[in-house]
TORLO-380703 format. One record per residue: residue number from 0; residue in three letters; chain; x, y negated, z of N, C-alpha, C in turn. Coordinates in steps of 0.02 Angstrom, whole numbers. Atoms other than C-alpha are relative to their C-alpha. Layout:
N
NUM, Ala, A, X, Y, Z, X, Y, Z, X, Y, Z
...
This chain:
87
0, Unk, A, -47, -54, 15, -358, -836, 161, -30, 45, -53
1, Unk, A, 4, -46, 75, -360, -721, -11, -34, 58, 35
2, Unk, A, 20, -74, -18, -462, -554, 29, 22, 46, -28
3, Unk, A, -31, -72, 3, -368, -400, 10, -25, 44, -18
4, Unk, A, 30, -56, 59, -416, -258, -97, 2, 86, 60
5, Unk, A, 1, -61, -64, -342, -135, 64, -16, -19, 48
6, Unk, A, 24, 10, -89, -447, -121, 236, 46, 21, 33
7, Unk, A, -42, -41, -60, -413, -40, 391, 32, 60, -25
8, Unk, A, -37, -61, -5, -304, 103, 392, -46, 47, 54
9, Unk, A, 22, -34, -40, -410, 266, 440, 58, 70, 7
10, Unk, A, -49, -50, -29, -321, 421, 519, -52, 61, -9
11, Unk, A, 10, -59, 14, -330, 592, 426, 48, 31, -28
12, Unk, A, -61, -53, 5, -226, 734, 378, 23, 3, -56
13, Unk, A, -55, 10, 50, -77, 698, 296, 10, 62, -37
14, Unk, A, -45, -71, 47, -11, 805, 147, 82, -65, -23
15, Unk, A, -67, 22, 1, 188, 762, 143, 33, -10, -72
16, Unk, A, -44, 5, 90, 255, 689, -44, 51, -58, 22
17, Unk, A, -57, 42, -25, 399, 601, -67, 0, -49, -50
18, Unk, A, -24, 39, 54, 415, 460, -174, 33, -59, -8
19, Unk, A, -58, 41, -12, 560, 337, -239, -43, -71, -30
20, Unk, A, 14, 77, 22, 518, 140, -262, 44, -31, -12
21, Unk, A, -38, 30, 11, 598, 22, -324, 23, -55, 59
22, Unk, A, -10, 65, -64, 678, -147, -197, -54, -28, -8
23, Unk, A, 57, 70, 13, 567, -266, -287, -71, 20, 25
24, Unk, A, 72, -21, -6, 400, -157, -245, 15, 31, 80
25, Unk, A, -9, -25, -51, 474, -86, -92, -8, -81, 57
26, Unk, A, 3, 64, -13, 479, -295, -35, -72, -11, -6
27, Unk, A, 79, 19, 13, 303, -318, -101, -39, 17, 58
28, Unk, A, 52, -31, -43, 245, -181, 15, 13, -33, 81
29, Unk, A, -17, 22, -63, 343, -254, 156, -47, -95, 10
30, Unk, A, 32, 57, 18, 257, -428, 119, -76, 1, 20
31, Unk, A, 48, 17, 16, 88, -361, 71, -19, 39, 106
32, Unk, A, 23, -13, -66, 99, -263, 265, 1, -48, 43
33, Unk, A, 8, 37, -29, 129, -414, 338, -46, -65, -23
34, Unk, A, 76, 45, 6, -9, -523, 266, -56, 39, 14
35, Unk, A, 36, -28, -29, -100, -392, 303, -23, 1, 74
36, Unk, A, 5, 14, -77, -74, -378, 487, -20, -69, 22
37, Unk, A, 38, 61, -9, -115, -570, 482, -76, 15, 7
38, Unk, A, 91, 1, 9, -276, -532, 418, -33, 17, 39
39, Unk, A, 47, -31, -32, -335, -401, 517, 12, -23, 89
40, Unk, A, -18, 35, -47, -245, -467, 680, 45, 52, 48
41, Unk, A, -44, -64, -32, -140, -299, 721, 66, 20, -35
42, Unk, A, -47, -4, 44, 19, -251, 665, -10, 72, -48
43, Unk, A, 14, -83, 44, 41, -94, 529, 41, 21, 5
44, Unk, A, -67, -47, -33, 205, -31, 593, 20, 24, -71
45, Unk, A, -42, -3, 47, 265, 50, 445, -26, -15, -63
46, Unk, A, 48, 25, 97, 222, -21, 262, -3, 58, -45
47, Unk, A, -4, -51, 33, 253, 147, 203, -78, 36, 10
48, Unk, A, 61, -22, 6, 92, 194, 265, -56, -32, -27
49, Unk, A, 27, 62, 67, 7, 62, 154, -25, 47, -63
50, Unk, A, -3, -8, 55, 42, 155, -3, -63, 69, -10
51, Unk, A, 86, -28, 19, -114, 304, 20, -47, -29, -38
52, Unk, A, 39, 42, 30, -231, 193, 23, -4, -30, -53
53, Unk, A, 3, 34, 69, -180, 91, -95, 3, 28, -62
54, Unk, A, 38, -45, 76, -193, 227, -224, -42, 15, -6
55, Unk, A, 79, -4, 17, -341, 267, -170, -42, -34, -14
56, Unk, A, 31, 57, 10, -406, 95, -168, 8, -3, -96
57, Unk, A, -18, -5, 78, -330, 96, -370, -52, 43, -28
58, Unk, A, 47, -26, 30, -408, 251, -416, -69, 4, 7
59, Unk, A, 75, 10, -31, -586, 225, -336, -27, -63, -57
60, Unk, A, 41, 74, 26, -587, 50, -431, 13, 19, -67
61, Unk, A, -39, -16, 85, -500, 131, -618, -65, 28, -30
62, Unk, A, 71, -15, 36, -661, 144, -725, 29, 63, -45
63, Unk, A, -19, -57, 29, -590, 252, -835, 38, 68, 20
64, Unk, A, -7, -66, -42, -535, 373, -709, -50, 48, 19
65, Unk, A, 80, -36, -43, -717, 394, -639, -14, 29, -58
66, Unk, A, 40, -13, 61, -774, 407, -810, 32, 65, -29
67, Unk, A, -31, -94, 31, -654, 565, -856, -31, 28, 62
68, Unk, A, 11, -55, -52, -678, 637, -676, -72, 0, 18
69, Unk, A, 68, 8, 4, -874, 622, -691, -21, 47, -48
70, Unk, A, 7, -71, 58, -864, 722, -875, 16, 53, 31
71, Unk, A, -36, -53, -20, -757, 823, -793, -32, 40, 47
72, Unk, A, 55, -40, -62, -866, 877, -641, -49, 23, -38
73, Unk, A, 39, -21, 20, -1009, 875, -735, -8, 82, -43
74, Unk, A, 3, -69, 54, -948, 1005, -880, 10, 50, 62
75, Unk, A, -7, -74, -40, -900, 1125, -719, -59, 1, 46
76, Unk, A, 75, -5, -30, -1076, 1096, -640, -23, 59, -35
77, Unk, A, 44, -64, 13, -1185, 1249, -657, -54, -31, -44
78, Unk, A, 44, 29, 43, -1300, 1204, -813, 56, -71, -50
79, Unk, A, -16, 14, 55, -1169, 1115, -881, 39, 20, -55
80, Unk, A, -42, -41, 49, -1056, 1130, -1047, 68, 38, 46
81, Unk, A, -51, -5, -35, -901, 1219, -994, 43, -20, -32
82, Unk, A, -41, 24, 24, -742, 1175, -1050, 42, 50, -30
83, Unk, A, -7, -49, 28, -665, 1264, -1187, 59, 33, 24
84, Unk, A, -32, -37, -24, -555, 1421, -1140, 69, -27, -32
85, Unk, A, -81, -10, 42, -345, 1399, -1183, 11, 77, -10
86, Unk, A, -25, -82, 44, -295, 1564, -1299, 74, -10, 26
């Protein structure tokens, strides 16, 4: 079986957004929750709760995300550059 890019599902405190999908990706997720639940051997009850993770899994792996939000920490580190003021 293919290894999956999303683990377990851990339990922490929700912040409430709303967002619209399309059928075709709204199907995917219903799909990718149930090869999922194969995998791990439990069900995932709603596929809607899928989609966290899986951004977080995205942005954790997006090199060029780390790589801005790395400058980006750094310049607001104490000793480093800061970032220039907006007039």
């Amino acid at each position: 079986m293919a290894k999956l890019k999303l683990g377990p599902l851990e339990d922490d405190k929700p912040v409430k957004v709303s967002v619209e999908l399309s059928a075709a990706v709204h199907r995917d997720l219903v799909a990718y929750a149930e090869v999922l639940a194969k995998e791990a051997g439990r069900a995932v009850g709603d596929p809607v709760k899928l989609i966290p993770p899986m951004v977080e899994r995205f942005m954790a792996t997006d090199r060029g995300f780390s790589k801005l939000r790395h400058a980006t920490r750094s310049r607001s580190q104490p000793g480093g550059s800061a970032p220039p003021k907006a007039e």
